[in-house]
N, C-alpha and C positions, 0 to 999 in steps of 0.2 A: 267416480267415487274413489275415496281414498282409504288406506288401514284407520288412517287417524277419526275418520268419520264412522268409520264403521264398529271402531271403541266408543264410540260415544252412547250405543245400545248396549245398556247391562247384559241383556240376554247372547247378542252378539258377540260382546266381552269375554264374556265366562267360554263362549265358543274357542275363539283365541287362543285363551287360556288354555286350554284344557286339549288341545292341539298342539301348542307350545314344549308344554307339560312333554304330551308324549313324543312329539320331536326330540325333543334334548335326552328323554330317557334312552329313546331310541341311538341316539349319536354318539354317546357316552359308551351303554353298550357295547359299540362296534369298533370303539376303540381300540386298537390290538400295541402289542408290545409293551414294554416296560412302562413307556410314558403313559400308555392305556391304562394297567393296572393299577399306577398310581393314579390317573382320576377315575378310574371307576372306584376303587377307593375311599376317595374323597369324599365323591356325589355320594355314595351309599351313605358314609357317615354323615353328611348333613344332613340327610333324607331323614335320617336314624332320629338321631338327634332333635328336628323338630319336623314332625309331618305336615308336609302345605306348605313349604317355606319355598319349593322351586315354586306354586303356582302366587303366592304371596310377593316374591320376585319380581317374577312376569307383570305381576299386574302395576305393581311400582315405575318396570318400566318399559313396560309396550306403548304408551304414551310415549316416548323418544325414541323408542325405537324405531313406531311408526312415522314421525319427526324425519328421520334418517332413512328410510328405506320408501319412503312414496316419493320422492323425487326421481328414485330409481327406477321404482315400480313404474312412473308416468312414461319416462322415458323408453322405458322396454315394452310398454302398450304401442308406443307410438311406432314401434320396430315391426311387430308383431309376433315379436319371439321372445319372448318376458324368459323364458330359460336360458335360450342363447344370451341376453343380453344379460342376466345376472352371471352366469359363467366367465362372461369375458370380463364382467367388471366384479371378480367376487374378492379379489382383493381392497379396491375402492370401498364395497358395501362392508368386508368386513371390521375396515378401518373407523368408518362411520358408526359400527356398533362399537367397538371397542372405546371409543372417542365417550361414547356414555357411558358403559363401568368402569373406565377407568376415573373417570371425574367424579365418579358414585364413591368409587373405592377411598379417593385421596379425603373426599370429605365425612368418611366415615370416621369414629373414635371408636372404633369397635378391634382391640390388636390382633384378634383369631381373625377372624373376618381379611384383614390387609395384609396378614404373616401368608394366609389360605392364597389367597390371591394374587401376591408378588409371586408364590410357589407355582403357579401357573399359568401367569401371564407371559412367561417367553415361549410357550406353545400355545398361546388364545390364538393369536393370526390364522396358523395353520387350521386350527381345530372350526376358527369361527367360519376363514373361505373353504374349507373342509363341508361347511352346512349349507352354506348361501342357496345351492338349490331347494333344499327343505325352504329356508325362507320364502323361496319366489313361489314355493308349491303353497304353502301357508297362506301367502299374497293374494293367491289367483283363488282360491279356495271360499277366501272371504270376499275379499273386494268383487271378484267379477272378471 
């Protein structure tokens, strides 16, 4: 089984979601330093801003997400060590995600939205291979 299959069940969906959800609240949190408090920051004001808009997000694009992250996932089944194997490739996966907002972001006409964005995309890399194990927990959690 795949993530991409297992979005296909609304109820499994919203599971996702709402694990995603508190992933990223989670990771944002834990952010420390200068560079943290300006995105902890951030996320609090979009959050502010409009409530459901991380899980409204997610749901836009865990469909590519999972696109990009089950070829991985496959691979590190076949290891038998889906952690180890996201670790050592958590650069690769988190280029794969970035690979989709930022393609989100360029076709966006929204100028807060791309100003928000450019402001924090020379620390996405770090922050996203930062999470990659959340992802692979995420992965194993749903898929199997």
């Amino acid at each position: 089984m795949s993530l991409a299959a297992v979005l296909e069940d609304p109820d499994k969906a919203d599971a996702v979601v709402a694990d995603g959800v508190r992933i990223l609240d989670e990771e944002v949190a834990a952010k420390r330093g200068i560079a943290g408090v300006a995105l902890r920051a951030g996320y609090k004001a979009v959050k502010a801003i409009k409530p459901g808009v991380i899980a409204e997000i997610l749901v836009r694009l865990l469909p590519q997400f999972a696109e990009a992250t089950d070829p991985f996932y496959a691979k590190a089944k076949e290891t038998g060590d889906v952690h180890g194997y996201f670790a050592e490739h958590d650069g690769e996966i988190a280029d794969a995600l970035l690979e989709i907002t930022d393609a989100r972001v360029r076709r966006s006409t929204n100028r807060v939205i791309k100003r928000g964005y450019r402001s924090l995309r020379p620390q996405a890399r770090k922050h996203t291979r930062e999470s990659v194990p959340r992802v692979a927990e995420l992965i194993e959690k749903h898929v199997g």
